[in-house]
Residue, then its C-alpha position, 0 to 999 in steps of 0.5 A: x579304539x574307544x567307544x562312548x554310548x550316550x543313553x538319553x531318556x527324558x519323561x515328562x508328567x504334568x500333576x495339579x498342585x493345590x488346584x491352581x492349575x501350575x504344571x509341573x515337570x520332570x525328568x532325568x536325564x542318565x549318561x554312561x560313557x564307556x570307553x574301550x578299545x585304544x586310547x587313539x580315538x573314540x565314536x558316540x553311539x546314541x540311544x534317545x527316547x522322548x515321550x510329551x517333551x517339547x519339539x524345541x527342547x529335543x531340537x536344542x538337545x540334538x544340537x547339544x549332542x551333534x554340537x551343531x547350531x540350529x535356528x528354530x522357525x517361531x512358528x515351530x511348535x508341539x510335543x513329540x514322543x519317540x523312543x530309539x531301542x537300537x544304538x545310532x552313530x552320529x550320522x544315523x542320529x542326524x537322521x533320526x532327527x530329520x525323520x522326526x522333523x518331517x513326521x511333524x512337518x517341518x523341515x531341516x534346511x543347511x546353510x553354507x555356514x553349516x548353520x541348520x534352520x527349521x522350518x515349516x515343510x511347506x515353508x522349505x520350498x522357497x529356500x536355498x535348498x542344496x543342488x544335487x546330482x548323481x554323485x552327490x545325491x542325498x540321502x534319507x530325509x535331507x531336502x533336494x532339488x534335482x534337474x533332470x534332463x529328458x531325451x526321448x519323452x516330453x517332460x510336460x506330459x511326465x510331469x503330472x505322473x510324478x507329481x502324484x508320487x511326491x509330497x506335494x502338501x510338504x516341500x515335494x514338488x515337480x515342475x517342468x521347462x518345456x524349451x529344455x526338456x527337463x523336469x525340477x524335482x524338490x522333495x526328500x532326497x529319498x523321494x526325489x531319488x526314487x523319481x529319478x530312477x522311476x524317469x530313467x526307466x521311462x526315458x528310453x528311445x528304445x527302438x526306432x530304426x528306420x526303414x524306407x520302402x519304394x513304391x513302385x505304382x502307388x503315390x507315396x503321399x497317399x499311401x503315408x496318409x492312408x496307412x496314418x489313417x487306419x492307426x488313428x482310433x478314438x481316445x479310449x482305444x488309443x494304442x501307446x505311441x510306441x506300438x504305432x509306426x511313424x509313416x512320412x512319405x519321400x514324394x522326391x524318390x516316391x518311397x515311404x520311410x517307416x520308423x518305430x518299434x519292430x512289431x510296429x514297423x513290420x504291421x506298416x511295411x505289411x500294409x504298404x506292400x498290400x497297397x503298391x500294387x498294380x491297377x487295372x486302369x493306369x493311364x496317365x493322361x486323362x481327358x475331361x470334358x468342361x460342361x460350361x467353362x471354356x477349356x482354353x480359359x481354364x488352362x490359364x487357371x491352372x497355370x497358375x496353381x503351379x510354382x512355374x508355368x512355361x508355354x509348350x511350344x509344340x501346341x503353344x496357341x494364343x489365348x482369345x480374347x475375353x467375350x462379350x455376352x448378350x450383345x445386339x444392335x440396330x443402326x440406321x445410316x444414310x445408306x440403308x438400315x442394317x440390324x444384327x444381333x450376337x451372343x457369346x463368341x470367342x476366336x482362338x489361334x489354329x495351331x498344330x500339335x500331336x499331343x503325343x499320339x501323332x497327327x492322322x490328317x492334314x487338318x490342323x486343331x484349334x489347341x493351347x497347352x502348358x506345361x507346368x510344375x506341381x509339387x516338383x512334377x511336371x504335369x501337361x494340360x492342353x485343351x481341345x477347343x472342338x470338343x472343349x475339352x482338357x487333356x492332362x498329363x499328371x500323376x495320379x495324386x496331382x491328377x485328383x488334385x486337378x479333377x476336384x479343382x475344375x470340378x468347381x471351376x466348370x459350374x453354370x454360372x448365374x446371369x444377370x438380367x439388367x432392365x434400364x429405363x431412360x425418361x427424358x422429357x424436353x420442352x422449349x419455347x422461343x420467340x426472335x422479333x427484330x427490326x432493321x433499318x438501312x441507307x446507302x448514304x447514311x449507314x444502318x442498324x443491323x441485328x445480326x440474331x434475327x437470322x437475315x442481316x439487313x446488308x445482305x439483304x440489301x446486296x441481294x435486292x441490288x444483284x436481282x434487279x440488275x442481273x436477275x439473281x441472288x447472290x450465294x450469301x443471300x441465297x444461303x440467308x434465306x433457306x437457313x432463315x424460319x419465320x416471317x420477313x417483311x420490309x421495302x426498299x426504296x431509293x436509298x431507303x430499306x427496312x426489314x422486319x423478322x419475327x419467329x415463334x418456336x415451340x419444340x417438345x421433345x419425350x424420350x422413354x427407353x427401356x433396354x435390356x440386356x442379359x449377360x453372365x456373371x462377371x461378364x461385360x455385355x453392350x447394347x446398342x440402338x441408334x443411328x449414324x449421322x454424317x458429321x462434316x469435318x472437312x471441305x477443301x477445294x480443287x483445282x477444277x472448283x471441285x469442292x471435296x468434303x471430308x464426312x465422318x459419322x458420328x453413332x447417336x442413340x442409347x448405349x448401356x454397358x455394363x458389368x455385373x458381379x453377383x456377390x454374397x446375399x443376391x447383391x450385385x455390382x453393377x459397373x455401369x457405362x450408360x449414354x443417350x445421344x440424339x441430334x439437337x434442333x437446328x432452331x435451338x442450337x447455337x451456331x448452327x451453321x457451323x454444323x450439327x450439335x448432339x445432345x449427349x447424356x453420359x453415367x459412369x459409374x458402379x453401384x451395388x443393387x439387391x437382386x430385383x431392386x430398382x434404383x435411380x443410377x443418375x437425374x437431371x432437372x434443368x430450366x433455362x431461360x435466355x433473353x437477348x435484347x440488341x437496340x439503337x441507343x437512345x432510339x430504342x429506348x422510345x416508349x412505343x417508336x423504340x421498338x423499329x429500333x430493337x430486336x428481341x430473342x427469348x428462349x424458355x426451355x425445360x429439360x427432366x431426365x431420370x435413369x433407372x436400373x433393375x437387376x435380376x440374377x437368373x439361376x436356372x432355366x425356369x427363371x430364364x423362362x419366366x422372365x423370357x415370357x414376361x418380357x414377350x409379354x410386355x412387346x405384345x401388350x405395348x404393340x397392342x397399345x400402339x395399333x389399338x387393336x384387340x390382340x397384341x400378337x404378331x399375326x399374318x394380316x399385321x404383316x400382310x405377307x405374301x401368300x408364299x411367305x404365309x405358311x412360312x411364317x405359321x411356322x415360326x409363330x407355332x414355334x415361338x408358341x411351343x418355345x415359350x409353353x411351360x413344360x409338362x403342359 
């Protein structure tokens, strides 16, 4: 075998000739080639030294020697001094150039054409830099680019560690693809191999088994949450996650499954035995008494928490209907008068049920109850409607779950206190004046408006003086008729005259109240019933049938508060004021009673304490009805015994108005409880004249046996209405 060794030593020096500054430089360059061994083959050997030489002089003579082409980056500039004592092979040599490349910063990068190209190190990262793997790594100085995929760490947070241990300024860097898992590392194939080796010793699973424990008395859900509390520290006394144990909990088969690290796992195992013990008090069925909601409404509430809800048959009750807060009435009829007054009512079906413990009486218990599924156990809530009271059948994680619910379901609901006032003031003036002529043998001019009809009147005068009575028509004409009626009859000859004046004034000032519940709907009453004739018919005996239905007049207001955030409350408002219509202004009114009727519906929003006008009325009517003879009636002063006039003038103003209170707490309800007992005194004052307001004895002039009797409940309302503490 042959061998040649190639000794290269280039020195540089720069000398001033004749002070005009020309540079000079030289150099020699001695090459032995030793040939030994067989004539067969042969391998250079170099050995370079390099002191002041220009980095593109030393390139192109690497090139020459590994007779290689390289393409210098114009940005590739300097002077380099290196100097090799030992021999290279060519391998070895293409290294050293590398490594002096890179100590200068700048980079070697391989074309598929066996082209070499330097660069700028930091330029070297955005060229077709090689792919390599674990059968073609790299070696030394060569730049690389390695995809490393990850299986037990997240490469985001590795990512950082190894950007630290690369040439970030140079062509090293490290970036990551989260939805693969892997890491891209570019650098020298050194560098890049020590990080592989440095992310498989990171990349272990290391040991995970899986342990599942069941539990016997406690839930798992709570123990999985308590024992993943206690591993939880702050930031700077964090334990690594592989010296904490992962606790899920199995609410199916009420068992914990415990994974990590041996050590880790036995700490979690520990703790949950500790934990699965036995308690002193484990009942599941609990009773809970409700301090204000209803336990039959709250049953439906809870239903609804649940992914199934069926009715249990063997306590099924049907549920009652809604009630109605705060109402009261006082009517008056025909018959007498009747007054009564309610508060919160509610009616529920009686059913039988054991509830599981058995049934001691006869007597059966008003109780509804359901069965439902939460969290894929069955849980049974009945409710007891003589003690409002829920019983609840749940395990004792769902059992918690349920307390907290009705805890903030069973709160004092706030009232709303809603005072109306309906002003109405009505006044109408009329005038009705006619003149009518008849004769028998000619004709007549009848005004039907003036309420006596001259033909009527003349059958009527006709039938008394031959039979001494009045006929049924004319007999009716007369008792419906108002005003003054004058005339004669003579021959055939007969004339009459009517005339009305009519002046009604009409004030209505009403100021109900009502106090109800938030969300609840409360109605108020005050009025009378008035007989409506809606049928007559008549019999085979002339028996005359007729048919009355009674029709409900006064002031209702219904209305529904909802008390919403910043003391505003909706208020959904049904208000009407009826009364009977005058029989001289209404129209028709042989036909029946006419009702004035004045209707709001609606929904407003009111601050608390506000008052606003909910709906207003101003009318002005003026109605002027002349009937005449033609020609005759339009004769200056003889026309008018050939006219009749009816003029009607009427004024009508009416305004409603609402003020909502929203009462919290029993001081509240006090004050505006005295308050109001305070405005009847003061108005019932106002009304007799007299020097005290307060309802006493010699107002109500009882007899002596109701005096004492009635001492009482004045000293009661007294103490009822006296502040307390006072």
């Amino acid at each position: 075998m042959a061998s040649a060794r190639i000794f290269i030593w280039n020195l540089g020096e720069t000398s001033n000739v004749l002070g005009k500054g020309i540079k000079k430089s030289w150099g020699w360059l001695g090459l032995t080639v030793l040939l030994l061994g067989s004539p067969c083959g042969w391998a250079a050997e170099f050995s370079a030294s390099f002191k002041g030489t220009d980095i593109q002089e030393f390139i192109n003579t690497v090139s020459k020697n590994l007779n290689k082409t390289v393409i210098i980056d114009p940005t590739v500039r300097g002077t380099i001094s290196v100097r090799s004592y030992d021999m290279m092979n060519e391998g070895q040599y293409y290294q050293f150039f590398l490594s002096v490349l890179d100590v200068y910063g700048f980079s070697v990068v391989p074309m598929d054409n066996g082209v070499l190209k330097v660069i700028r190190s930091k330029d070297a990262k955005s060229s077709s830099i090689p792919l390599a793997n674990n059968e073609q790594p790299g070696i030394g100085d060569e730049l690389v680019t390695r995809v490393v995929p990850l299986n037990n760490v997240a490469a985001r947070d590795l990512a950082p560690l190894l950007r630290q241990l690369n040439d970030n300024a140079g062509a090293g860097t490290v970036v990551h693809y989260e939805p693969s898992n892997v890491l891209l590392m570019t650098g020298r194939a050194a560098v890049i191999k020590r990080l592989v080796d440095i992310v498989n010793t990171v990349d272990k699973t290391g040991d995970r088994e899986m342990i599942t424990v069941p539990l016997t008395y406690a839930s798992a859900e709570d123990v999985a949450k308590l024992v993943n509390d206690l591993n939880k520290t702050d930031e700077k006394n964090a334990l690594p996650s592989t010296m904490l144990a992962n606790v899920v909990a199995d609410g199916r088969t009420n068992s914990v499954v415990v994974s990590g690290e041996e050590n880790a796992r036995q700490r979690a195992v520990e703790m949950i035995r500790q934990l699965d013990r036995k308690q002193v008090v484990q009942g599941g069925t609990k009773v809970i008494y409700l301090k204000y909601a209803k336990a039959l409404d709250l049953i439906e509430v809870l239903a609804g928490n649940g992914t199934s809800g069926n009715r249990n048959s063997s306590s099924n009750a049907s549920r009652p209907s809604s009630p109605r807060s705060g109402s009261s009435s006082n009517s008056n009829s025909s018959s007498g008068s009747s007054s009564s007054s309610s508060g919160n009512s509610s009616s529920s079906a009686s059913s039988s049920s054991s509830m599981g413990f058995g049934s001691a009486f006869g007597s059966t218990s008003s109780s509804g109850g359901r069965t439902i599924t939460i969290q894929g156990k069955e849980v049974t809530v009945r409710a007891h409607d003589q003690t409002n009271s829920l019983i609840i059948t749940a395990p004792p994680d769902i059992m918690r779950d349920l307390e907290q619910v009705i805890n903030q379901l069973d709160i004092r609901r706030p009232q709303v206190l809603v005072e109306a006032i309906i002003a109405e003031i009505q006044d109408a003036d009329g005038l009705n004046l006619g003149i009518q002529w008849a004769n028998k043998r000619a004709g007549m001019t009848q005004f039907t408006n003036t309420g006596i009809p001259i033909s009527t009147a003349v059958i009527g005068t006709d039938q008394f003086r031959s039979a001494g009575t009045l006929t049924t028509a004319y007999a009716s004409a007369l008792s419906s008729f108002n005003g003054i009626t004058a005339g004669f009859y003579r021959g055939n000859w007969s004339m009459l005259l009517t005339a009305l004046s009519s002046d009604s004034k009409n004030d209505v000032l009403a100021t109900p109240s009502i106090v109800t519940l938030d969300n609840m709907e409360a109605t108020f009453n005050v009025g009378q019933e008035v007989p409506v004739l809606t049928g007559s018919q008549t019999t085979s005996a002339d028996n005359i049938f007729n048919t009355v239905e009674r029709k409900t007049v006064g002031i209702k207001l219904r209305v529904k508060p909802q008390i919403n955030e910043g003391d505003s409350v909706l208020l959904q408002i049904e208000q009407e004021v009826s009364s009977v219509a005058d029989s001289n202004s209404s129209t028709n009114s042989s036909l029946g009673v006419t009702f004035n009727t004045r209707t709001v519906n609606n929904a407003v929003m009111v601050t608390n304490g506000e008052t606003v006008v909910v709906g207003g009325l101003l009318d002005k009517t003026a109605v002027e009805t002349n009937n005449k003879v033609p020609l005759l009636g339009d004769i200056p002063w003889l026309g008018s015994l050939f006219r009749s006039k009816s003029q009607t003038v009427s004024k009508r103003n009416l305004m409603l108005f609402l003020r909502p209170t929203i009462i919290r707490d029993p001081g509240q309800f006090q004050e505006a409880s005295i308050s109001k007992y305070r405005s009847f005194n003061n108005e019932q004052q106002q009304q007799r004249g007299e020097g005290n307001g307060v309802l006493d004895n010699n107002t109500l002039r009882l007899s002596g046996g109701n005096t004492y009797t009635f001492r009482q409940v004045q000293s009661s309302i007294s103490a009822f209405y006296q502040p307390e503490g006072r």
